[in-house]
Every structure is written in structure tokens, then in C-alpha cells.
N, C-alpha and C positions, 0 to 999 in steps of 0.2 A: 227697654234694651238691657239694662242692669238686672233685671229677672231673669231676662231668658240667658244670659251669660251665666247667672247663678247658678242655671239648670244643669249646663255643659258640663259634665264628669271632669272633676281637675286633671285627671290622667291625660286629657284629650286638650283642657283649654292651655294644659304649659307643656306640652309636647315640644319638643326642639324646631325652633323653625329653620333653622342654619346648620352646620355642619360642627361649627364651636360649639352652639349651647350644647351639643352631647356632652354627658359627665364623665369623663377623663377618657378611658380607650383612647388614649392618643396613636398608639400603636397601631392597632385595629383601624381609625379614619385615615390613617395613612395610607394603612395598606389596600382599604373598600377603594379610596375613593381614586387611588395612581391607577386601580385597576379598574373603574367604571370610565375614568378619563380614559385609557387606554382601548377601554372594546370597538371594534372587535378583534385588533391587533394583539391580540392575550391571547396566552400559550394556555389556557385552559376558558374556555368558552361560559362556564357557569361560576357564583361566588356562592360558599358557604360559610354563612356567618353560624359560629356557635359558641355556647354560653350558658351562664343559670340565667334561670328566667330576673325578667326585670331590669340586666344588663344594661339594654338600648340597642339589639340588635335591629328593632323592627324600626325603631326612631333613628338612628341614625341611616338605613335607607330612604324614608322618606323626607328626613332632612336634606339629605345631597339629592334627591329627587329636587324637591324644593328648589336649594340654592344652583343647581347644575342646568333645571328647566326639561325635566322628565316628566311624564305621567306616571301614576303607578297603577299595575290591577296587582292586587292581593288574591290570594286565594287560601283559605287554610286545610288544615289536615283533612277535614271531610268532605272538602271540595274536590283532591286527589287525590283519593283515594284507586277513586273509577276512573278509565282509560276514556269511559265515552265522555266524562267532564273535561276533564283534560287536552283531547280533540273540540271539543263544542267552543270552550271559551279562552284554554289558554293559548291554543297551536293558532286559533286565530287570530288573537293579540297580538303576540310574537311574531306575527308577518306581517301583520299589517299596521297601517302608519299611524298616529295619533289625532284623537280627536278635536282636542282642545289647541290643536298648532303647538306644541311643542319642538323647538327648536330640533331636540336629540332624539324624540322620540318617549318609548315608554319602558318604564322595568317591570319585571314579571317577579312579582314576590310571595314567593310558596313557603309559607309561616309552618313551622313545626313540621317540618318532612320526617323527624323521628318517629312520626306518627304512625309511618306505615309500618307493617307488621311480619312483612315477608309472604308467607304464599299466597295466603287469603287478600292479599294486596299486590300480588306480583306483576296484575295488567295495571294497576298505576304507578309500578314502578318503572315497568316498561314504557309506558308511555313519558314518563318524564326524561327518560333518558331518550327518548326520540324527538322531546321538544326541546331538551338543550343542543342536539346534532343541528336540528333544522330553523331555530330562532334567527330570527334578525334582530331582536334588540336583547339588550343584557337581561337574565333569566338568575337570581337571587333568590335561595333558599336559607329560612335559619332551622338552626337544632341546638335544642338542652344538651343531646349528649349524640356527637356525632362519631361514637364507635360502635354502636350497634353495628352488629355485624352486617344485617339486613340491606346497611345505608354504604357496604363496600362502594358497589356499583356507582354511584355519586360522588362519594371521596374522589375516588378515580379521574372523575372527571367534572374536579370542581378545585376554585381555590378556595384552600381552608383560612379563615380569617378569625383567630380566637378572642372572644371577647372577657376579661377578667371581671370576679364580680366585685363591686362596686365597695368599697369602703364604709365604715360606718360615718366618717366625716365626710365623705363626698355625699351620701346620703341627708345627714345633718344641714348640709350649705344648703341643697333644693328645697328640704321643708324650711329654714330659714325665709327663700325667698319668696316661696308662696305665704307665707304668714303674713309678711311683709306688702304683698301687693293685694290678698286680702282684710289687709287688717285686723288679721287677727290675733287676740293675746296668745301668748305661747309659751313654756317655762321651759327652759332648757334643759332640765332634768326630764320633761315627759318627751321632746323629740330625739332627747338620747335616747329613753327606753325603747319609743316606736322604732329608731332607727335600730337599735340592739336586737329588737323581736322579727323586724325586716330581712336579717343575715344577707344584707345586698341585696335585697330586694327593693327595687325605686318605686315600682309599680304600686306595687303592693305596700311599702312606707307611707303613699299618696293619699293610696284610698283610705289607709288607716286615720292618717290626718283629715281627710275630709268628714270621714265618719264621726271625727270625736267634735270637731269645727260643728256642724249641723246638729249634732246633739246638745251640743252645750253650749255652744256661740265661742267658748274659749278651750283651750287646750292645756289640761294639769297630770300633773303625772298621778294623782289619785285619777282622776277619770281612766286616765291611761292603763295602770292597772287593775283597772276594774272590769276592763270590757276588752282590751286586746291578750289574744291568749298563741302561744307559740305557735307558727303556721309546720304543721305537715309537710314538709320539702324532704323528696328525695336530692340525695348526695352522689353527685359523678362518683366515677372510680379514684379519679385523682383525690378529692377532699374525703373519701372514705377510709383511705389508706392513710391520709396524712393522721387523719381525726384516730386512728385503730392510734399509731406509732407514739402520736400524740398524747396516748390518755394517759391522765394520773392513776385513775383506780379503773379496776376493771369493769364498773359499771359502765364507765363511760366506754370505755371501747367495743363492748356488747350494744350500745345502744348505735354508735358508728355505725356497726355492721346494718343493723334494726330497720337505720334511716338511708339504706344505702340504693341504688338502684341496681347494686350488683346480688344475685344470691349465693348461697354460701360455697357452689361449687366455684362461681367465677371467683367471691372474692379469694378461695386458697389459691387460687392458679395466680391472680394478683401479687399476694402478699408473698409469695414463693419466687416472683421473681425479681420482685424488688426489697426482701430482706435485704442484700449483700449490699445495694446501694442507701442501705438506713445507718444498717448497725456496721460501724468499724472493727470493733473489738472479738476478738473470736469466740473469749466464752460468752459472750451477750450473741453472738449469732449462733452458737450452739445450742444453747438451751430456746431460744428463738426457732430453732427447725426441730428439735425436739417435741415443741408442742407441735408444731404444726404437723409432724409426720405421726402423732396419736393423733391427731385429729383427723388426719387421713384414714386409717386406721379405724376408727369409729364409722368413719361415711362409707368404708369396704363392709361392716360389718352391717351395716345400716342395707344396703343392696341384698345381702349373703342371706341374713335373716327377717328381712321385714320388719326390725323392730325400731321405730321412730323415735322411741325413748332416747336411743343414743345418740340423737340430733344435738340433742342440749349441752353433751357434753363436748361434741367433738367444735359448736360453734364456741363454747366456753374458750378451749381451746388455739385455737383460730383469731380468738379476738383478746379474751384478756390473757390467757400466757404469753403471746409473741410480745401484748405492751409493757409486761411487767418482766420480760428478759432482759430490758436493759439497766442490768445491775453494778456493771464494771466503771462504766463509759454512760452514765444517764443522757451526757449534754447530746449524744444521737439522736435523743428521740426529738427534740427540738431543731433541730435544722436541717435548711433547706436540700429538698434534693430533687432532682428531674425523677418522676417514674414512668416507668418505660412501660405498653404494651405486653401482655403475656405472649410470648414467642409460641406459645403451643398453641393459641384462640390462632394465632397468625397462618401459622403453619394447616393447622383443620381448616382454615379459610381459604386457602392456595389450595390445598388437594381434593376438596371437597367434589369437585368432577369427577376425579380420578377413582375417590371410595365409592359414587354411585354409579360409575361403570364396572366398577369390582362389585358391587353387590348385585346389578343385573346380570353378571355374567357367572357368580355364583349359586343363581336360583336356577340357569339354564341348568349348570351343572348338577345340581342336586336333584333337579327331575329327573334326569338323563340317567342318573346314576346310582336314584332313589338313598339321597343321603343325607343330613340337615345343610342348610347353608354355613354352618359355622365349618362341619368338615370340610366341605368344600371351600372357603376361603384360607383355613389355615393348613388343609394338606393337597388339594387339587388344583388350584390356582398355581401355587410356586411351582409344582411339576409340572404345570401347560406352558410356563413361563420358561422351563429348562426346555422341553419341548418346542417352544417357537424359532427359540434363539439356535438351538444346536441340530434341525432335523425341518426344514422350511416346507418340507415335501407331504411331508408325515401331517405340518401345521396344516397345509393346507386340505389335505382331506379331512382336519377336523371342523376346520370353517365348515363348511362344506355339510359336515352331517351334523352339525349342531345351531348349524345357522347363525353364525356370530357375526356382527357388526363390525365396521370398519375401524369404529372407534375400541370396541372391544380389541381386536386382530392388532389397532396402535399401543394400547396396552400391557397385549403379553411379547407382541414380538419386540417393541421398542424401533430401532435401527433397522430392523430388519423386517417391519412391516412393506416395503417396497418389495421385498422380492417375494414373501410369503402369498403377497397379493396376487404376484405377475402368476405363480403354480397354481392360486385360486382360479384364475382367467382362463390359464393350461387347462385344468382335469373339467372346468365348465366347457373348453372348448370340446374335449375330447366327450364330455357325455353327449352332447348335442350331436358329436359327428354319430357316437354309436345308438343315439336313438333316431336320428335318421335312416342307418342303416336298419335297425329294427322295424323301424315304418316304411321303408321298402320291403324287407324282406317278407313281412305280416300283407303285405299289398299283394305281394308276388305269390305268396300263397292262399292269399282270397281267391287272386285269377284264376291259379292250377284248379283250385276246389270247383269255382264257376265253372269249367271246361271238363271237367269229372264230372260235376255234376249232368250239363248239358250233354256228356258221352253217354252218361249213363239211360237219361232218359230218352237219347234217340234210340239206346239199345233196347230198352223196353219197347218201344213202338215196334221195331223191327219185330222182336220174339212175337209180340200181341199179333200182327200179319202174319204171321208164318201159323203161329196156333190155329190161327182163323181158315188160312188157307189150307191147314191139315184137315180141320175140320169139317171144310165142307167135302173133301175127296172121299173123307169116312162116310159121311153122307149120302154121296153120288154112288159107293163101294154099296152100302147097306140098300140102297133101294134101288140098285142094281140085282143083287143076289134077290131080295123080295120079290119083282120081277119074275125072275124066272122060275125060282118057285110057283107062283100063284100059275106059272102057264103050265106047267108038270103038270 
């Protein structure tokens, strides 16, 4: 029995079995678990836990499973992807009752939903948003980074539950414990390094401890570094921007950007809107938008001329002049601040309907008009727009001959698409009345033609009798006269 425990992945054998042993998120189990006690009576029907990897997001759902007396089914990113997986095994879960007699029932846990990708994923997105409408038991999703844009649609209609990442001493205390309950030597120098090389990472702090345990039977910071080498971890936008504001030399905030999850258009849009909540001092935020607006500047020329070379300098820019602008005021770049959302990613996210109704209703017009779609957005569009609003009558004979949708017609006329519509309704009614009339009148002169025609050909017959009947009198005339000839 002592073997085959051996065998179990430590990841797996000290997993939380209760809702304490989770390592701190005090925050976060407050707010999962008021809200798993609570369902279905929750003002938002699904929970999203999110976080860096190795937090406890996935563990402390199945610990309050555990301790609450839930089932779980898991599913990960590859499982919904597909709408027909999704249908198959999770829509039926989530109706139906548990197997094992669980008091509550079961949670639905969809590991990594950042996973989805947007369009190439759009039917499992939709499906999941059709199985949070129609579940009957709680429906828990986590994510690394739950601003992708892609993952709007779920925000929406999910509670966000943040999970912070993990300390290097709360890290420290759990490899303590497992050393401790496998007896294994351990030097407090080498589970500071692993915890240091982990950056909060528990998971992955574990395995590293297991790995060096099974290699060497003991744990020394020579082993340690010898065989643990810094993990590959991308950086949310939040620790991106801290770590850019943060660096001492430029190298460092170049590498920030490096390891970031964001690329270099999002992180300027970032860093542009949260300078003013970094830097207090004005000339450190001056010379701080200074680089950033050459850096703009290089990614304009970058577009204009195809030349990639100016990348390097304009991220140069971007990452180590905004960190080394603060020259007045240093103690800025060390504390704390909220950053906020780029209000412009916000803003493309809200209108994003609106620009793909403008851009289909641009291509009409540039066929129509044989023009590119750019003219047509920046000069034909705003004058349909004056057009709708000032001349309802005139809008509607364009519908009309250009075929435009309803949502198009909401578009340019705004407020006044109700009445543009009712003249569209008008001049449909009035074609139909007058091609009615057309198709009578086209009827009515088939029938005259038919009865022409029929006059005509009874007039032939008549003439044909008559010639006939001339004929034979000439006839009866000629051998009449022969007659009395031959008796002369």
C-alpha cells in the first residue's frame, strides 16, 4: 500500500481536502463558496475563477465540492471546444441528478475557458453560454487571464472571483509540509530557491520537489540548482505593466514586455492608460509619453513602409524609456496602484456590431457606386446618414434599391428608423398595387390579341369561301362559253 501511495503524483496525493487547507485566497473562498451556498438564488448563474496558473483555483472547487458534498465533472479546454461535446456530456450533466447520492447535487467544471480562441471556436462558445441559461446545478469555469476579449460573453454572465498568486512563503510552508510527512531531508535554502524559481506557482513548486526527492532521496540547493531552470510563464497585463514601471534598468523592462501575454500594440494601449495613475510628477510623465508617442511613431512607420527593423526600436521605447522616465519622483515606480482596462480595447468591444454593420453596408455601396470601401465609409456613409435623418422618403427609396437590412436602415437612420421603415412598407405597398395593375393590364391585352387573333382567322376562312366560290362561277362561265363554241 505504501508503494502504490508512492506512486500517486504529490500534486494529487496533498491536494486540499477541505476548503481551509486552500493556501490563503481567503478573499476568493469567501466569495466561491457564499456563492455556491447560495445557487441558484445568485444574481449571476455561472462562477469564474481566475488567476496564474497554480493559484488553487481548480482545488479549491473540488475541495468545497468535497467539504459541501457535490460531485464534480471536469472538462478541459479540448473537451469545449466543440458544441457537439458540450451537448453530449456537459448539457446532460447539468440536468440531470447525481450519481453517487450527493446531497446537492453536481458542479460543472470547465478548466481553462481561455482556451477558446474566438471564431474558430465560436460554436463552443455558444454552446456554453447555452449551458449556463439552461443548467440546474452550479456551472464553474477558471481562466489565467479572463480579459481576453473573446471571453466578453462569459464575463457577462458570470461571477468574477480573483485569485492572487501565491507568495513565496505560503509556497515555502506546503513544501515544508510535504517534506515533513514524507520524510524527507530538505535544506531551507534549496526550498527557498524552488519556491523563488515557482514565481507562485504551487503546482509546479511540487512537482519540482518531487522530482529532486525521487532523484536524490534528499533535497539540497546544489541539486536544486543544478537541474531546476526558470519556467517559461507568460505575464497578465496587470504584472506586465507593474514589472515594465518597476524595472531598474532597461533590460529588465524589455524582458517584462518579452514575457508578457500582451503584444506590443496592446501593451502601448496599456501603458498609455495607465501612465497617469503611476507617475505623479509631471516632468516624469512627460518624458514618460514622450517615448511612448516615438514609439507610436515607429509602429505608424512600421505599417507605411514594411520595414520590421523599426520594431526594436519603437518596443525599446515602450518598455525601457517610460521605466527610466522616472527621474524627478523615482519612489513612483515602486507603489502600489489599481490599473485600469484600456478604455479604447472597451470601447472596439461595445461597437464591434456597429463597425460590421458599417463595413457590410459599405461594400453594398461600393459595388453600387464602383468605389473602394474606404470611400464609401469615409465619404458615402455620413451623407446616407444626413440623408436618413433629414429626407425619410428619399431613405426609403434607397432601401429599396439597394436592398439594405433592417439593422443597416437602424444604423444610418438612428431615431428615425421607425418612420423610414413605415415609407419602406408605403412604396412596397404601392409597387405591388402597380404591378398588379400591370398584370391585369398585360392580361387584358393578351385577351384583345386572342380575339384579334380569332377575328382574324375567321376573316381568312370567310375570304378562302368566297375565292372558292368565285372560282368555281369562273368555272361554270369558261365551260359555259366552250360549250357553245364547240356547237357553232
Amino acid at each position: 500500500m505504501a508503494a502504490e501511495e508512492r506512486r500517486v503524483p504529490w500534486v494529487i496525493k496533498y491536494r486540499p481536502k477541505r476548503i481551509a487547507d486552500v493556501v490563503n485566497q481567503d478573499d476568493a473562498k469567501s466569495k466561491f463558496v457564499s456563492w455556491l451556498k447560495s445557487w441558484p438564488n445568485v444574481r449571476k448563474r455561472a462562477a469564474l475563477l481566475y488567476g496564474p496558473p497554480g493559484c488553487g483555483k481548480t482545488s479549491l472547487v473540488e475541495a468545497a465540492a468535497n467539504e459541501l458534498g457535490y460531485d464534480v465533472l471536469e472538462m478541459n479546454a479540448s473537451d469545449f471546444r466543440r458544441a457537439s461535446d458540450i451537448e453530449r456530456i456537459a448539457m446532460r450533466a447539468a440536468r440531470a441528478s447525481t450519481l453517487f447520492g450527493r446531497k446537492r447535487g453536481r458542479i460543472i467544471l470547465l478548466d481553462e475557458v481561455d482556451g477558446i480562441s474566438g471564431r474558430e471556436d465560436a460554436g463552443g462558445l455558444e454552446a456554453l453560454l447555452r449551458l449556463i441559461r439552461v443548467a440546474e446545478n452550479p456551472v464553474v469555469m477558471t481562466a489565467n487571464d479572463p480579459w481576453n476579449p473573446n471571453l466578453r460573453p462569459l464575463r457577462d454572465v458570470s461571477e468574477l472571483i480573483e485569485f492572487k498568486r501565491l507568495s513565496k512563503r505560503d509556497v515555502i510552508k506546503v513544501l515544508k509540509r510535504i517534506c515533513t510527512a514524507e520524510k524527507i531531508e530538505c535544506e531551507n535554502d534549496a526550498l527557498n530557491f524552488i519556491a523563488e524559481r515557482a514565481e507562485g506557482d504551487l503546482r509546479g513548486a511540487i512537482n519540482d520537489l518531487e522530482a529532486l526527492a525521487e532523484g536524490f532521496g534528499r533535497v539540497t540547493l546544489e541539486h536544486a540548482r543544478a537541474l531546476l531552470r526558470p519556467r517559461d510563464r507568460e505575464h497578465n497585463p496587470f504584472e506586465t505593466l507593474r514589472n515594465i514601471f518597476m524595472a531598474k534598468y532597461g533590460w529588465q523592462a524589455k524582458m517584462a514586455l518579452s514575457q508578457s501575454q500582451l503584444d506590443y500594440e496592446q501593451a502601448k494601449l496599456w501603458i498609455h492608460e495607465n501612465l497617469p495613475h503611476q507617475y505623479s510628477d509631471p516632468e516624469d510623465l512627460w518624458r514618460a509619453y514622450e517615448a511612448l508617442s516615438k514609439a507610436d511613431v515607429y509602429l505608424g512607420r512600421i505599417v507605411r513602409s514594411g520595414d520590421w527593423d523599426l520594431l526594436a526600436y519603437a518596443i525599446d521605447l515602450m518598455t525601457a524609456g517610460v521605466a527610466m522616465a522616472a527621474q524627478n519622483n523615482p519612489r513612483d515606480k515602486y507603489r502600489w496602484t489599481k490599473y485600469n482596462f484600456p478604455q479604447k480595447l472597451l470601447l472596439m468591444a461595445r461597437t464591434r456590431k456597429a463597425r460590421a454593420i458599417r463595413d457590410d453596408l459599405a461594400s453594398i455601396v461600393a459595388s453600387h457606386l464602383h468605389i473602394s470601401t474606404a470611400v464609401a465609409k469615409n465619404e458615402v456613409i455620413p451623407l446616407l446618414k444626413t440623408i436618413f435623418t433629414a429626407n425619410p422618403k428619399y431613405a426609403a427609396r434607397l432601401v429599396l434599391g439597394l436592398s439594405l437590412s433592417e439593422k443597416m436602415v437602424e444604423y444610418l437612420a438612428g431615431p428615425n428608423k421607425s418612420l423610414v421603415m413605415r415609407y419602406v412598407e408605403e412604396l412596397k405597398r404601392l409597387k405591388e398595387e402597380q404591378a398588379k395593375v400591370s398584370r391585369a393590364a398585360a392580361a387584358t391585352a393578351a385577351e384583345g390579341a386572342k380575339e384579334v387573333g380569332a377575328a382574324a382567322a375567321s376573316g381568312a376562312k370567310v375570304r378562302e369561301g368566297v375565292d372558292r366560290s368565285a372560282k368555281k362561277r369562273r368555272q361554270r362561265r369558261g365551260g359555259d362559253l366552250l360549250s357553245y363554241l364547240s356547237k357553232k
